[in-house]
N, C-alpha and C positions, 0 to 999 in steps of 0.2 A: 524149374527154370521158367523165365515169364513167357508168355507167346510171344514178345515182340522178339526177344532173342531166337527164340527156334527158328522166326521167319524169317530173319533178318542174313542173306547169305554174304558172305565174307569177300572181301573183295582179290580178284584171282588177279596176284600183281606181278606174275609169271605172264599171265597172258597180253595183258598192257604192255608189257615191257617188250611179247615179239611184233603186237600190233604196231609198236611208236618206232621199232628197227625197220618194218616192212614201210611204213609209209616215209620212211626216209628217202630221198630221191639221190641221184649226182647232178650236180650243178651242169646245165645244157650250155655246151663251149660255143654251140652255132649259133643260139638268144644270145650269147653274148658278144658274137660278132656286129656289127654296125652294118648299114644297109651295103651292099654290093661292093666290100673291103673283106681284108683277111679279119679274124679271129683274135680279140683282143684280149691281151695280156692278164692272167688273174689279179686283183690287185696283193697287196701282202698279206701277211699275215697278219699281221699288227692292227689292218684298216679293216681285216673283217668284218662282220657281225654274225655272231651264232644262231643260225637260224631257230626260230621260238617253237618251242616243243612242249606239248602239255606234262605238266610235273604230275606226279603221282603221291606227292604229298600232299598236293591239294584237294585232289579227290579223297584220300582218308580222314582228312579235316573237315572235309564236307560231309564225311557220313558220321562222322563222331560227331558233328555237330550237331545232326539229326537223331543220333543215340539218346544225344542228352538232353532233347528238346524234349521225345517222345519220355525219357525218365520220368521229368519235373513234370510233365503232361498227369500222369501216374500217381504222383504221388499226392497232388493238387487235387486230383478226384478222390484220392483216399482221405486225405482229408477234409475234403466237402463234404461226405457221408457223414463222417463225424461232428458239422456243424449242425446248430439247430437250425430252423425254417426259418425262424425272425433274423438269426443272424446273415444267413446267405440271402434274403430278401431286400436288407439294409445295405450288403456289400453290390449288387445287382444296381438297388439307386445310385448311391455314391460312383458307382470306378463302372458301371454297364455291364453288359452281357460278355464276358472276356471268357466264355468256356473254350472256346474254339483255339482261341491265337492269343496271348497274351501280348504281343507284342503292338494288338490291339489298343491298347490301354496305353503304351508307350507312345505310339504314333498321335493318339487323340489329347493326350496331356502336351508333348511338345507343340502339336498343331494349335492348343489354347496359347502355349506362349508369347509362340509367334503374334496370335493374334490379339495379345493383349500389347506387345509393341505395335502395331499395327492402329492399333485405338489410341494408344499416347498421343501419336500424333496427327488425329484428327482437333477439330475447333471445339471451343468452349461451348459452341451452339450444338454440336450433336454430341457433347459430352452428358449435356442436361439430362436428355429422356432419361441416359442409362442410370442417371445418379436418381433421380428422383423412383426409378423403376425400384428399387432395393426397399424405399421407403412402404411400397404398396403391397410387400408381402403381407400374408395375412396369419395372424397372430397362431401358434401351435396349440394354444389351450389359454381359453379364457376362462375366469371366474363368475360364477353366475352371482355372484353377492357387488361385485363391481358393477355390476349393471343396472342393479339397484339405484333409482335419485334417491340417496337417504338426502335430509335437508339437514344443513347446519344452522344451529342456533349462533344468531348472530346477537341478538339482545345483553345476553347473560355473561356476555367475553368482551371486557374492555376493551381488548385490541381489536375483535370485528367490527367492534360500538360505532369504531370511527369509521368503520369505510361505510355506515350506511348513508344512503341518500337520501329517502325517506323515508317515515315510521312504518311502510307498510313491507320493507324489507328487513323484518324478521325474523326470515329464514329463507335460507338460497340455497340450493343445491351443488352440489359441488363441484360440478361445470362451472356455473357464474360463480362461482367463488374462487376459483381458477382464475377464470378470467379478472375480478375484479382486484385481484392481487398483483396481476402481469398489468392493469394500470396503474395501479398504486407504485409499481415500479417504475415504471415508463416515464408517471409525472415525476418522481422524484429524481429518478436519474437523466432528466430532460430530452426524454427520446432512448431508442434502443439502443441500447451499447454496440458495441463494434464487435465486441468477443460472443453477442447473444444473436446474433443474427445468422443464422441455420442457412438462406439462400443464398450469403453471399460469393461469388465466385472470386477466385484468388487472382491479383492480376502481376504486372510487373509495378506498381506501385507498392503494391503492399509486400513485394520481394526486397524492393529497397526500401523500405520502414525499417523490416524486420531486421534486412541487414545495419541500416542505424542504430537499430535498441539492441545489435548484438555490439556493435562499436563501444555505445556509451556505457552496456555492461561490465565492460572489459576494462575500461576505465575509474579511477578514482579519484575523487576531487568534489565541491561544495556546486551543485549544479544550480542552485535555488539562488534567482538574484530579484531583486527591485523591479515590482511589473510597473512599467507603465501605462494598461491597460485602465487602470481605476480612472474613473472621470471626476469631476468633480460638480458641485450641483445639487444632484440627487442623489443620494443612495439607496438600491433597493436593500430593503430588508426586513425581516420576517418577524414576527412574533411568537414565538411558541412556546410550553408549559413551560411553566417556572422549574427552575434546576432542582428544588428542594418542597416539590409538592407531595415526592411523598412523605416529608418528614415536614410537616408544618410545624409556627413555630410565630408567638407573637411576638419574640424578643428582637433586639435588634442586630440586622447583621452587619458583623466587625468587618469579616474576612472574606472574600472570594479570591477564589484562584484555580486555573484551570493546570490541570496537570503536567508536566512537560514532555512527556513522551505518551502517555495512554491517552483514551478518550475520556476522562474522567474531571469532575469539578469539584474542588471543595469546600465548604460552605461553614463558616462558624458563626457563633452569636453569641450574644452577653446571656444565652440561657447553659450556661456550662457544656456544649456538646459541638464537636468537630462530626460531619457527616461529608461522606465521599457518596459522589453519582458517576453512576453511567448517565454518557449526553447521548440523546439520540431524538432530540428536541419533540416528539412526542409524549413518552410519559417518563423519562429520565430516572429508571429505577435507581432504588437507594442500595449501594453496595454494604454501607455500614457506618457506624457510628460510634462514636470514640465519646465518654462522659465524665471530665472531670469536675468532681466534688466539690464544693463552693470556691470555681476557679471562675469567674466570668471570662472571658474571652475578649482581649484586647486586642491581637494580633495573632495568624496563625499563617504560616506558610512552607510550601514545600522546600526540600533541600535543591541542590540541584540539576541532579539524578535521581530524584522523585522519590528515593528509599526513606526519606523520614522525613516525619510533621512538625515541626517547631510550633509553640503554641507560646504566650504570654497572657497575663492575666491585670488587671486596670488598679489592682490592689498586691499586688505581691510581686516579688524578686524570684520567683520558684519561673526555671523557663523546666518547662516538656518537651521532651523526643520522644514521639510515638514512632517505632521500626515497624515498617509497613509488612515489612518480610518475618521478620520473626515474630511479629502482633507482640510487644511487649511495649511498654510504657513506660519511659523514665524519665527521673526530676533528677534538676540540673538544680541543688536548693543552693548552693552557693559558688561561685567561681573565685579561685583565688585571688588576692588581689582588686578584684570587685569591687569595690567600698559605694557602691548604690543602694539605696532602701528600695528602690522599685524596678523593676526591667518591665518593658512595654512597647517599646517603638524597637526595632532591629529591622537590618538590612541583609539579605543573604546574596553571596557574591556570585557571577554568574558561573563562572569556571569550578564554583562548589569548594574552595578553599577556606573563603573569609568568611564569617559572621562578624557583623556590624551593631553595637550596641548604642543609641541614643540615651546620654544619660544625664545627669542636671550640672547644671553650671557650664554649660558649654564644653563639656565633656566628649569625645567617640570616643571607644570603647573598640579595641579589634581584637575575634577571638579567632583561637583556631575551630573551624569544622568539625574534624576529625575527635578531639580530643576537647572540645570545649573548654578549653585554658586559654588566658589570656596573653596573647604578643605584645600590646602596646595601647597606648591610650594619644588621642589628641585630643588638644583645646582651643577655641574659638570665642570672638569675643561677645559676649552674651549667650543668649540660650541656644540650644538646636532645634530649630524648629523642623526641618526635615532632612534628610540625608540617600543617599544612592551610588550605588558603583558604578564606573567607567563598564563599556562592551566588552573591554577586556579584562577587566576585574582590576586593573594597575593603578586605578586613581580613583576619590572619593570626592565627589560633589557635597558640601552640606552648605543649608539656605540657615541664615541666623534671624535672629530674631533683629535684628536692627538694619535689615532687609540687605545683606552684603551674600555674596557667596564664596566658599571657601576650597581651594581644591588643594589635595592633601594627595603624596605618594603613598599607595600602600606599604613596598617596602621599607623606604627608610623614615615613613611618617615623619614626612617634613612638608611644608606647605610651601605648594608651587608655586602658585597666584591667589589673588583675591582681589574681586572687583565688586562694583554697586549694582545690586538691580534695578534697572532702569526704571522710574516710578514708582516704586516698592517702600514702603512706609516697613512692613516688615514681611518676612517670606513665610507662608504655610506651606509649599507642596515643590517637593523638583523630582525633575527624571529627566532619562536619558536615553535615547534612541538605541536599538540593537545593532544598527551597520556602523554608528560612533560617528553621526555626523551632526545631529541636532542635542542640544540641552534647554528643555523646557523647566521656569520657573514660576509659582504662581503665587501671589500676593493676595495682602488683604483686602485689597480696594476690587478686586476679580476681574484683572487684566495678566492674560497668561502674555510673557513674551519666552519667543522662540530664537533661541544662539546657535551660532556654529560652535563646533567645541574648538576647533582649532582658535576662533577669537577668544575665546574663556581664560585656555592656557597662556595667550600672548599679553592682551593687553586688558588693563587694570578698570578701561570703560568703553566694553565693547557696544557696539549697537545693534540689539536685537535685527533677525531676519523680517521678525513680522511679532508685532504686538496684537493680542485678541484680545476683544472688547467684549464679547457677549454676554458676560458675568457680572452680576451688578454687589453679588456679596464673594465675598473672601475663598480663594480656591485651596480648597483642602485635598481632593483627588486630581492625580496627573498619570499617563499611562500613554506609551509607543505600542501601537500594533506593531507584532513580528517583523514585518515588512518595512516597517516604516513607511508606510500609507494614509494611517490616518492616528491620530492624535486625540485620545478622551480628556475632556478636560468635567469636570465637574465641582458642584459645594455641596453641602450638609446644612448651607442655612437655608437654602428656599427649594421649595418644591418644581419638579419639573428645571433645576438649573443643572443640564447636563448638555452637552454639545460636543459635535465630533468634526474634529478639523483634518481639511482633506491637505496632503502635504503632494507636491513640495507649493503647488499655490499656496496652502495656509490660510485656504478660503473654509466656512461651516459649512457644513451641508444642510440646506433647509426642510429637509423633510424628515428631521429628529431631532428631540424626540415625539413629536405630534406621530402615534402612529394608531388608527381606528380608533382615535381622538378619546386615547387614555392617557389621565393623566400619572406623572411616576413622583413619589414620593419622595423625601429627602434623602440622598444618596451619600451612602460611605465611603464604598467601595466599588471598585470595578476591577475587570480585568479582561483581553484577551484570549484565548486557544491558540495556541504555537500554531496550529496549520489544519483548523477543519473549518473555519469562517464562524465561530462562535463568539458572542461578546456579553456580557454577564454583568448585571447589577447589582446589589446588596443595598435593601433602602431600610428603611427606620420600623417599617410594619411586618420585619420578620421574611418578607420573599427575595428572592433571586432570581429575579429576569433575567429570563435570555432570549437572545436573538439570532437570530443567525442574518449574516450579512451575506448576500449572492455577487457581488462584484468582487467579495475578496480575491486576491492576487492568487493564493493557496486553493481555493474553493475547489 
């Protein structure tokens, strides 16, 4: 039996029981007389109260409750013997000295509570010390090789090459190489982000943000409209490495096009090979390259949900699908119904339905996407000099060679209108705005005029918004930034004739393309980025200039 039992005497609840009889009194009738009057009345029974008598059950709940204190006391030491040193040394830091009272540990943990409600609501100013306090602990175990300056070779790594300043940085150790990385971020992201700032404190502004961007999350709907932030004048913009530097190439390029959902650009040329880049206007790695066999490349463009390449060739009727996804390759050698010797010029519609085939004798050609068969064919009178689809894919722009324009329903291809291009001897180039407000046409004499579409479809001789003059040879390139902000107009006969019209003025902007007074070669093609501020050229000497614009609306 343990000691504490032996010692422990049993509570004698006979003798409680004659102590709490004896100190029982009778109620004294004279206290309850009133000063110098008779003896008042007991009240009833009912209005008594039982006078308070100590229970005897509370006293054996108070020694059992000491029984079982000294137990757990007991057993806790029985198993501390059986801990090792490290581990009762560890438990001693964490929870303290509790050998005595545990109840020690109970009082000290509620007491942190309290006092950490207590700290809530003190001020952001004496909040500081304690937050920055946590920072200045000092590290458990450091490595003695991290404390090493080894130096990094900057010379021998393209990507360090560029952050150097001068040639006598070499080699930086990897502090300033830290550091000169956390610049390299800073310039490019024009100051420190909002989510990279470590001391900011949180305020009720940034309560109600948060609560905004939980709003607009919860929501669905096209949030992206028309900035009119863009100025017009100047616009900054950037030069940097050609999209297809790693894959040079003196042939000339047919095709640029930037991707519609990725950050990616695709680049073709009359030297048989489709090549995709990653943009990240530094060195624009080459993701891959696609080569077909005595195909020149006359045209090449994405579908549009981006899963396949359509490609045409300057000499043959064979169109290619390259599936992006399943990497396989295939020739479309003839389309029923067809009856062309060549396919070259095509149009892909924006909703990804229609393929648009330019064909001779004043011919379109409408195919299905999906299954590349033929729905129907229109005709116009003389040739098709260029062609394009409505924003919403329902109606077909084509520019004729006897400078007229002709606008055609998709569904039941039948032709809605047809009117004269204003000064147009005959039409090389049309396009049509992504929000469906503008239709740009561009002639041989290289005067772009710019329509409402709304006047297109009504009347038979609308008058342009704004005729551009800056082009003295025949406009073969026409292109709407995403936004509808600004407007590329370019030729293929003279060198350096490219210009970007700022909308909805419809003024140039004079500071391109003069930029660190290079000049640009005879220009094919151009294109757009849906939404990362990139603009892309394709000239006659095989590169693809790219730009990046800093005012774009998207940037």
């Amino acid at each position: 039996m343990p000691p504490e039992r032996r010692s422990r005497a049993r509570p004698d609840r006979s003798a409680g029981a004659r102590l709490d009889r004896k100190s029982r009194k009778k109620p004294d009738r004279r206290a309850a007389a009133g000063p110098g009057g008779p003896p008042r009345k007991a009240a009833p029974s009912s209005q008594r109260k039982p006078p308070a008598r100590p229970s005897a059950a509370a006293a054996a709940i108070a020694v059992a409750a000491e029984e079982e204190r000294r137990l757990r006391q007991r057993n806790r030491l029985a198993l501390e013997e059986d801990k090792p040193a490290v581990e009762r040394c560890l438990e001693e830091l964490v929870f303290g000295d509790v050998e005595d009272d545990e109840d020690a540990l109970l009082r000290r943990l509620q007491g942190s509570r309290v006092q950490a409600q207590e700290d809530s609501d003190d001020s952001e100013a004496e909040k500081e010390p304690k937050d920055n306090f946590l920072f200045q602990k000092k590290p458990v175990w450091v490595d003695e090789e991290d404390e090493d300056d080894e130096m990094v070779d900057m010379m021998n790594n393209r990507f360090r090459k560029d952050m150097m300043k001068n040639t006598g940085e070499s080699q930086l150790s990897k502090d300033k190489l830290q550091k000169r990385l956390k610049e390299e971020f800073q310039h490019a992201m024009g100051g420190v982000p909002a989510w990279a700032e470590t001391n900011k404190q949180k305020t009720s502004l940034d309560d109600e943000s948060e609560e905004d961007e939980d709003d607009l999350l919860q929501r669905t709907g096209n949030f992206i409209s028309t900035s009119t932030s863009l100025p017009k004048g100047i616009l900054k913009i950037k030069n940097c490495q050609h999209a297809n530097a790693e894959r040079p190439t003196t042939a000339r390029i047919s095709s640029v096009q930037f991707h519609p959902r990725a950050q990616v650009v695709m680049v073709a040329a009359l030297d048989n090979a489709v090549s995709l880049f990653q943009v990240d206007g530094r060195t624009n790695p080459k993701i891959q390259s696609i080569y077909l066999e005595k195909f020149p490349i006359y045209k090449a463009c994405f579908s549009a949900n981006g899963e396949e390449v359509l490609a045409t060739s300057i000499h043959s009727k064979v169109l290619y699908v390259y599936d992006m996804l399943a990497g396989k390759l295939i020739p479309v050698h003839q389309v029923r119904g067809l009856k062309e010797k060549l396919v070259r010029s095509f149009e892909v519609s924006p909703d990804g339905s229609f393929l648009l085939i330019n064909g001779v004798a004043g011919y379109l050609h409408l195919l299905s996407m999906k299954t590349k068969e033929l729905i129907g064919s229109m005709k116009i009178n003389g040739r098709v000099a260029a062609s394009t689809f409505s924003s919403d894919s329902k109606k077909v722009y084509a520019s004729s060679g006897d400078g007229e324009v002709y606008v055609w329903d998709v569904n039941s291809r039948k032709c809605l209108n047809r009117f004269v291009d204003e000064g147009s001897l005959y039409g090389l180039s049309i396009a049509t705005s992504r929000n469906g407000q503008y239709v740009a046409c561009g002639s041989n004499c290289g005067v772009v005029n710019i329509y409402n579409q709304d006047s297109c479809l009504q009347e038979t001789n609308p008058k342009p918004v704004k005729a551009i003059m800056n082009l003295v040879t025949g406009v073969t390139s026409l292109t709407f930034n995403p936004t509808t902000e600004i407007l590329a107009i370019a030729s293929e006969e003279m060198k350096e004739a490219v210009r970007l019209v700022h909308l909805p003025s419809c003024t140039v902007f004079s500071n391109f393309p003069v930029i660190k007074k290079k000049t640009i070669s005879l220009v094919h093609t151009m294109d757009f980025s849906p939404r990362s501020g990139y603009f892309a050229l394709g000239n006659e000497k095989g590169k693809a200039l790219l730009y990046r614009l800093h005012h774009y609306s998207d940037f």
